[in-house]
C-alpha positions in Angstrom: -4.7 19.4 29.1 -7.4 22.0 28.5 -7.1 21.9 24.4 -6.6 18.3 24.4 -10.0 18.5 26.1 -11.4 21.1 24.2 -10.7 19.3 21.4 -11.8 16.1 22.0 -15.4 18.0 22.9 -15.5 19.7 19.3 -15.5 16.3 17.9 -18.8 15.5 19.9 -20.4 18.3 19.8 -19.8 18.7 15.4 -20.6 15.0 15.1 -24.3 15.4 17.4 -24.8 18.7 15.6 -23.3 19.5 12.1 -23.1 15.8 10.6 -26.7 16.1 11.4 -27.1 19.1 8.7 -24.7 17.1 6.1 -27.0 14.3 6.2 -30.1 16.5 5.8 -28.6 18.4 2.8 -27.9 14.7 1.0 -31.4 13.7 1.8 -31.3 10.2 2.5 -34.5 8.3 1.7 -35.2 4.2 1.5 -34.5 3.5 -2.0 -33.0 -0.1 -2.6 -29.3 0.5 -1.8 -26.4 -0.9 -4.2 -25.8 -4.0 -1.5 -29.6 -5.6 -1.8 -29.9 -4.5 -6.0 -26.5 -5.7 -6.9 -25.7 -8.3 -4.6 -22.8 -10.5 -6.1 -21.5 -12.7 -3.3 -18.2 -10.9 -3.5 -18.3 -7.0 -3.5 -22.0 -6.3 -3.0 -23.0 -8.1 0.0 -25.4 -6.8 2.6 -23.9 -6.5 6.0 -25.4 -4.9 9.4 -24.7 -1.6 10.7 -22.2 -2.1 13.3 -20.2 -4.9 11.3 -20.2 -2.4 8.2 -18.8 0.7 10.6 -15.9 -1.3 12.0 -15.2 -2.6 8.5 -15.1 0.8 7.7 -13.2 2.6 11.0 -10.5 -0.2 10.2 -10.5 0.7 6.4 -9.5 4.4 6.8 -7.5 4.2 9.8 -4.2 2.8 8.5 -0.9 4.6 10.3 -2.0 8.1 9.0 -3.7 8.8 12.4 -0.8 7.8 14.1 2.3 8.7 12.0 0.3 11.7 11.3 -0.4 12.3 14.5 3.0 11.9 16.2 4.5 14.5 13.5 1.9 16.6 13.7 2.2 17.5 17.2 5.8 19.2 16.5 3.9 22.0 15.4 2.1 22.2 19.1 -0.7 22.0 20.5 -3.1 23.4 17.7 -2.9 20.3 16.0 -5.5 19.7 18.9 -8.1 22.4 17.3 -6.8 22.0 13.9 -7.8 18.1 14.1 -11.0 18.1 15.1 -12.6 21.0 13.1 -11.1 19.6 10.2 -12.4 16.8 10.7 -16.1 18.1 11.6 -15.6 20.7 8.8 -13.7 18.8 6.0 -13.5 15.5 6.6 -15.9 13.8 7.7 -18.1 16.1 5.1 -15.4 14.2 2.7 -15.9 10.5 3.7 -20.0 11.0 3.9 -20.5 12.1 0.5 -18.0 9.7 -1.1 -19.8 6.7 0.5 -23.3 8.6 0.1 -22.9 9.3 -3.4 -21.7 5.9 -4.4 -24.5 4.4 -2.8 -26.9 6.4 -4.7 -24.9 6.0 -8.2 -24.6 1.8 -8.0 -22.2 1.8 -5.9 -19.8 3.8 -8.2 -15.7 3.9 -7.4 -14.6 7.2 -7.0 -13.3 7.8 -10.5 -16.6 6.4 -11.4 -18.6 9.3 -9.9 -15.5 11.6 -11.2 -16.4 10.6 -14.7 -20.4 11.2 -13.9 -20.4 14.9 -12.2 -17.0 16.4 -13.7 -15.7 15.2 -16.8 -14.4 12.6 -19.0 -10.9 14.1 -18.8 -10.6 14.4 -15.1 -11.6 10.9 -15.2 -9.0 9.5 -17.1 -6.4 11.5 -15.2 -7.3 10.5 -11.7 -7.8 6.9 -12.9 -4.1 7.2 -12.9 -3.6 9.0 -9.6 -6.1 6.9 -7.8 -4.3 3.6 -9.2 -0.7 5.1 -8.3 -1.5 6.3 -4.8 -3.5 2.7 -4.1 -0.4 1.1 -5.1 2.0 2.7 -3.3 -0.2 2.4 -0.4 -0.4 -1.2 -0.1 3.6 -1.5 -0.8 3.9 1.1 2.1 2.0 -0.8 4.5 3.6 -4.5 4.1 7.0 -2.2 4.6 5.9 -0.9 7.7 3.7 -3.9 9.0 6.0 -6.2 8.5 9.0 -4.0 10.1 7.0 -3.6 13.2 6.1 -6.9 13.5 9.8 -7.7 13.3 11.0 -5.1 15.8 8.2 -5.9 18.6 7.6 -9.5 18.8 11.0 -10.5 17.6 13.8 -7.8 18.3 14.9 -7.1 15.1 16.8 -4.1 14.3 18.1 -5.4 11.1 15.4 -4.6 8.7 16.6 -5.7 5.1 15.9 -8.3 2.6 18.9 -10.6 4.0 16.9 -10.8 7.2 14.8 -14.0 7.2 12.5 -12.7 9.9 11.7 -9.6 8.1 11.4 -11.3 4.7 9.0 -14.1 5.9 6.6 -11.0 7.4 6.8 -9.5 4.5 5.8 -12.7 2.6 2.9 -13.4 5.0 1.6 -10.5 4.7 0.9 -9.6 1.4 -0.4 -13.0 1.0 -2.8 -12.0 3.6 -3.7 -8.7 1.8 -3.8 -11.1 -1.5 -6.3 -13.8 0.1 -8.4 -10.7 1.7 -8.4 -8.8 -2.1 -10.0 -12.1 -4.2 -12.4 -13.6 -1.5 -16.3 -12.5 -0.9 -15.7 -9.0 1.6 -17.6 -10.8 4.1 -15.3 -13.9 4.5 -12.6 -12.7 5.6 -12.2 -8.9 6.5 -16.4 -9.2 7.6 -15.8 -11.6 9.9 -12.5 -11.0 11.8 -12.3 -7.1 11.2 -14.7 -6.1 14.4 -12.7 -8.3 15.9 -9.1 -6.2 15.0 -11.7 -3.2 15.4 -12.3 -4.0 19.5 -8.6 -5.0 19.7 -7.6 -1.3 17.7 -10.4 0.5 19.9 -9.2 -1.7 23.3 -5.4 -0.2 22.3 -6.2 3.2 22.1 -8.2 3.3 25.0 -5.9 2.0 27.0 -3.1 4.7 26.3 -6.1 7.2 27.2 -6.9 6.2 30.8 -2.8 6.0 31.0 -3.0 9.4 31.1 -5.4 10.1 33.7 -3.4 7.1 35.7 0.1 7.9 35.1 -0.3 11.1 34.4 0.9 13.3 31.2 2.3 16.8 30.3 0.3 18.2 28.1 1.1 22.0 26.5 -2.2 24.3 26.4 -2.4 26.5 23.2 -1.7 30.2 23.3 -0.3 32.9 21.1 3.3 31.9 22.0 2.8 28.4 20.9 1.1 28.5 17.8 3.8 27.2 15.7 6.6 24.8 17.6 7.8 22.9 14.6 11.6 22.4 15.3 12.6 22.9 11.9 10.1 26.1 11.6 8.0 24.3 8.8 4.5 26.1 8.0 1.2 25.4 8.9 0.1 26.1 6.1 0.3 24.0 4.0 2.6 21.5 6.1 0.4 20.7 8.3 -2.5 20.0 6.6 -0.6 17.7 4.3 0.9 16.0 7.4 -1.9 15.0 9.0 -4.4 13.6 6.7 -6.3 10.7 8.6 -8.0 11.9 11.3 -8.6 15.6 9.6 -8.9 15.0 5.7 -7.7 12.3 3.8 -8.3 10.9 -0.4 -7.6 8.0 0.2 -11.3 7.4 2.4 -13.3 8.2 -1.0 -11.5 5.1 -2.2 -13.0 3.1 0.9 -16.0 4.8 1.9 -17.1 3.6 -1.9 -16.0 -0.3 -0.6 -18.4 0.2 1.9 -21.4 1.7 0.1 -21.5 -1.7 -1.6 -22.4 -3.4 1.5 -24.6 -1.1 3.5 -28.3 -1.8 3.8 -29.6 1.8 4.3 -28.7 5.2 3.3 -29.7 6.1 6.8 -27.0 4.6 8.4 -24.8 6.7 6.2 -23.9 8.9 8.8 -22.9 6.5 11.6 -20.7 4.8 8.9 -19.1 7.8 7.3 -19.1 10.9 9.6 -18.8 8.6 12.7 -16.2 6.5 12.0 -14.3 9.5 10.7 -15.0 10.9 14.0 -13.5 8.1 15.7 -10.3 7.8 13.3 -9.9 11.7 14.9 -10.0 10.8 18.1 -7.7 8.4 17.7 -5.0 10.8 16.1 -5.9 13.8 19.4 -5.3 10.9 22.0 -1.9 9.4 20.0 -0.7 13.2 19.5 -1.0 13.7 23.3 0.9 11.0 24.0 3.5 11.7 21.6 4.3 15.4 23.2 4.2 14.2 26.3 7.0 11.9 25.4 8.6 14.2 23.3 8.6 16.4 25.9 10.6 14.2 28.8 13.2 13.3 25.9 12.2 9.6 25.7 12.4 9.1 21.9 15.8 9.9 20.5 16.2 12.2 17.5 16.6 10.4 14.5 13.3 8.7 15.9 10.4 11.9 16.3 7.8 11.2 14.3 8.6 7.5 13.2 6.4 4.3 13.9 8.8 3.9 16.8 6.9 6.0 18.8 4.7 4.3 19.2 6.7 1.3 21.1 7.5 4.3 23.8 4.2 5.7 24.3 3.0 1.5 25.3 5.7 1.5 27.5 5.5 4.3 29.4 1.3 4.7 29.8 0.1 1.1 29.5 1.1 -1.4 32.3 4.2 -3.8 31.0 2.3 -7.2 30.6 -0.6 -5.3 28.3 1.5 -3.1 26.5 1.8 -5.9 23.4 -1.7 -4.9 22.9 -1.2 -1.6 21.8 1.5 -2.4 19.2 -0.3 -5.7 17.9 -3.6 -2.6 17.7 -1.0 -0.8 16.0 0.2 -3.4 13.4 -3.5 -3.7 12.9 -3.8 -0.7 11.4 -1.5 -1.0 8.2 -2.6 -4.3 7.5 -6.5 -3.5 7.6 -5.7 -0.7 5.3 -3.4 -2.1 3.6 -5.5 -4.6 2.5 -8.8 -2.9 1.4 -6.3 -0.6 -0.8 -5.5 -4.1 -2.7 -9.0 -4.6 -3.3 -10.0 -1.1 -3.8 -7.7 -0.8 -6.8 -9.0 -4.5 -8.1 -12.7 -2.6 -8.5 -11.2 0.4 -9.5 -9.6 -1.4 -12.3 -12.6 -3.6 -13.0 -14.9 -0.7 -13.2 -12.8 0.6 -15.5 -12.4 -2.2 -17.6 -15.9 -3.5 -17.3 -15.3 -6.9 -16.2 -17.4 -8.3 -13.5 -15.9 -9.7 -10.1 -18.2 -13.2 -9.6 -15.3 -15.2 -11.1 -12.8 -15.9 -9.1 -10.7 -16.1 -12.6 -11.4 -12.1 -13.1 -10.0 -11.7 -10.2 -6.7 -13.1 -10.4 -6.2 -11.2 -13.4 -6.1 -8.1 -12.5 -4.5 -9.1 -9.2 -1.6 -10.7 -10.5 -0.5 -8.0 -12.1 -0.8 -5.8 -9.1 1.5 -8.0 -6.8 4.3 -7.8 -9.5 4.0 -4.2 -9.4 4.2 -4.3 -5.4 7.2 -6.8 -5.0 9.1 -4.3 -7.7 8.6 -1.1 -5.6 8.8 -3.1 -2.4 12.5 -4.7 -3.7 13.5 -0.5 -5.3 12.4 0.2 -1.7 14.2 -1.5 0.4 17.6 -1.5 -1.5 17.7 2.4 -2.2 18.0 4.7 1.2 15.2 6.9 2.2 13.6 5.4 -0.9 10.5 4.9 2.1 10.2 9.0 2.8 10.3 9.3 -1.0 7.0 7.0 -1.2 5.7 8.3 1.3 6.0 11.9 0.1 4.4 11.0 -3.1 1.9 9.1 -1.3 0.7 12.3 0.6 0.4 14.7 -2.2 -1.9 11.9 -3.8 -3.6 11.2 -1.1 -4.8 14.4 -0.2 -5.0 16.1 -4.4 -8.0 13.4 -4.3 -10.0 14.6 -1.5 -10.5 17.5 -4.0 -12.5 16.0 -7.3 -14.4 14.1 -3.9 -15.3 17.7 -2.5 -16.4 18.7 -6.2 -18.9 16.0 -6.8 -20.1 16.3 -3.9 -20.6 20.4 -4.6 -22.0 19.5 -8.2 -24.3 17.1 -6.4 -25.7 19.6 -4.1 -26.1 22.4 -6.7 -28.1 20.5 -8.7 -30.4 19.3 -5.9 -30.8 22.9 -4.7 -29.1 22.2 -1.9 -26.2 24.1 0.3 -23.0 23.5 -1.7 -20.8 25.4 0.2 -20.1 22.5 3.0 -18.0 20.9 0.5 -17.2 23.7 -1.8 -15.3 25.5 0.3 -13.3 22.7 2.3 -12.6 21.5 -1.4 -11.2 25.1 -2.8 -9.5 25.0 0.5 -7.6 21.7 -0.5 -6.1 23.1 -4.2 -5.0 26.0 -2.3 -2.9 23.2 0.1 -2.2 20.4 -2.3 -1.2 23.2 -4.6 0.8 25.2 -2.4 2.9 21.6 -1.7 3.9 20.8 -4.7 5.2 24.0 -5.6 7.0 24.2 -3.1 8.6 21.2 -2.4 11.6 18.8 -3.6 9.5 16.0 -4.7 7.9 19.2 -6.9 8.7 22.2 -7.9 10.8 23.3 -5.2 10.0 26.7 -5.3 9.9 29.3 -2.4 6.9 29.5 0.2 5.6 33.0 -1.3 5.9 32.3 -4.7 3.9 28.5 -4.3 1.7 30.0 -2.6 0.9 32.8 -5.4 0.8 30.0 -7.8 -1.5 28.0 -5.4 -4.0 31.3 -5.1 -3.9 31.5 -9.0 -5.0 27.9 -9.3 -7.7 27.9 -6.5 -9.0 30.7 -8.6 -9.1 29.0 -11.7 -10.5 25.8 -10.0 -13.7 27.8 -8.8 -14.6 29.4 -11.7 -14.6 25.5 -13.7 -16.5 24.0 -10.5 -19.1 26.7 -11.8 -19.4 26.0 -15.5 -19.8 22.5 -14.3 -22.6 24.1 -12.0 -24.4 25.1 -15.4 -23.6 21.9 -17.1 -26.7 20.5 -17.8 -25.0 17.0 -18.8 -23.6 17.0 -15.2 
């Protein structure tokens, strides 16, 4: 249990200490924020600290620090080192400037600030990618919401259209997620998401003290364990492209700019960002623990490592039988609080975009309509086309984690020109072309060539991307 410790003691110690040094190179001061200058009723609206952190935890923490986490423990017991720092070193940096820079830009979507410190161009292409990875998002989490909604609280193991049970969840919920997208942020997920936040933080907690109460096997990391993944996958870039929430994930740039809309103080930046970052990490160590410890007394058949249904085995076997709903109704939380604020995420991204403002309830539905179409379409091709979910999914993570990187740029350009230490997100963000890069080279859903050779190509391209971060470093436009 040593690592497990060791790494849950990086994440305190980096958040007390280096989030501290992030902050003071952004330089937060008391200028109006975005919430108080802009205030709509509907996307700008002031909320407190605490409400605004919860909203935000619940935001980024959809099942990527779980799914993530119970498949990136087949590589061992680094993922309890490789979590934390990256999430000290990479991610959290990630999530701070995204909701930091939107704050201080008008409250600017991602591809917003893309367009402002890189370039028209890069704009227009991760319009695209931001939109696609959004969608697919949302479609991903009624699919997997509703299916565990179906399998817990009503025993279904038939998960297809036919089924009443699972169509009806489906139904409800992207209703919910439709309801959540056009109404004022805090009428609806302000008001009952630090509610789902205590129930999510209540869940995870309880697995914890399951392990000091029932006990757990835990592997400690050495030189013979490095690398356990049964089918001898690499760390590099695997790993990294496995587990995104909790270490480094895009898709937060697209929330932590939700959230910049709503927060009264560029002070509490920190808390927001880096801390709730911090938390999502935690919870992806704890959930990893617990998934090699069951992994490692055989309770989860094959065909089921690394799936949602995990999860139903870890509540079983470390919270007591009458509480254990708790942790799959905190778990069914997840998808749906994310899966939500991806809907409205790609409403303002689109809105932005097309320059029509979000007060009418009318503008709304407009681009919204269009949106659920979209979703029911790839929901339907989903569900009636085998391992049509791992395809999605797939394309969802190369998406999700090729937009940390214009994130990590902006954030670079930023600090250059403010004569500031650039490196903190240079360097993670080089880091993550290498990766991304090295994926999709390599891969079927890409080029599907061998390790070395991506990984040449990758090194090429990380190359390449450095010297254009610095011409845009002596861009005086930028």
């Amino acid at each position: 249990m040593l690592t497990f410790l060791i790494g849950i003691l990086i994440l305190f110690i980096g958040y007390f200490t280096y989030s501290k040094y992030v902050e003071h190179s952004f330089a937060c001061n008391d200028r109006e924020t975005p919430a108080n200058s802009k205030n709509d009723g509907v996307d700008f609206v002031p909320m407190g600290k605490n409400r605004n952190a919860l909203l935000h935890l619940l935001n980024i923490a959809g099942m990527g620090p779980i799914i993530g986490a119970v498949q990136g423990i087949l590589f061992g017991p680094i993922a309890f080192i490789l979590i934390p720092l990256g999430c000290i070193f990479a991610g959290g940096v990630h999530d701070y400037f995204a909701g930091m820079l939107s704050m201080r830009n008008g409250g600017l979507q991602i591809t917003g600030l893309i367009n402002k410190y890189i370039s028209k161009n890069a704009y227009r292409f991760f319009m695209v990618i931001v939109s696609l990875m959004l969608l697919l998002l949302a479609t991903v989490f009624v699919y997997t919401s509703g299916d565990l909604l179906a399998e817990r609280f009503f025993g279904v193991s038939d998960f297809s259209l036919t089924n009443p049970i699972v169509l009806t969840a489906y139904i409800l919920i992207l209703l919910y997620f439709i309801f959540a997208t056009l109404f004022p942020i805090d009428k609806i997920i302000g008001r009952f998401y630090p509610i789902l936040g205590a129930v999510l933080l209540i869940g995870t907690g309880m697995v914890l003290a399951g392990f000091f109460i029932k006990g757990i096997n835990i592997q400690n990391l050495d030189f013979n364990n490095i690398n356990m993944h049964p089918k001898n996958l690499s760390l590099i870039p695997m790993f990294f492209m496995t587990v995104s929430c909790g270490l480094l994930s895009g898709f937060h740039a697209t929330q932590s700019t939700i959230i910049s809309r709503t927060v009264t103080s560029e002070k509490d930046g920190r808390r927001i960002f880096y801390g709730m970052m911090c938390v999502e990490s935690l919870i992806a160590v704890i959930w990893a623990a617990a998934s090699m410890d069951v992994y490692s007394y055989n309770l989860v058949a094959s065909n089921l490592i690394g799936t949602a249904n995990v999860v139903n085995v870890i509540a079983d076997k470390f919270v007591p039988l009458n509480f254990a709903f708790i942790v799959t109704l905190a778990i069914v939380i997840l998808p749906i609080t994310s899966g939500d604020t991806a809907l409205r995420g790609l409403r303002i991204t689109i809105a932005d975009a097309l320059n029509l403002e979000q007060r009418k309830i009318l503008n709304r539905l407009v681009i919204i309509i269009p949106i659920v179409i979209c979703i029911l379409a790839i929901l339907y091709w989903a569900k009636t086309h085998t391992d049509s979910f791992t395809f999605i999914w797939r394309y969802f993570t190369f998406f999700n984690q090729l937009i940390a990187i214009p994130t990590l740029i902006c954030a670079s350009v930023f600090l250059y020109k403010n004569k500031k230490n650039y490196y903190i997100t240079l360097i993670p963000g080089m880091f993550y072309v290498f990766i991304t890069m090295a994926f999709i080279f390599s891969e079927k859903i890409g080029f599907n060539l061998p390790s070395n050779c991506s990984q040449i190509i990758a090194g090429i391209i990380t190359i390449i991307s450095l010297i254009y971060v610095r011409k845009l470093f002596k861009n005086p436009d930028r």
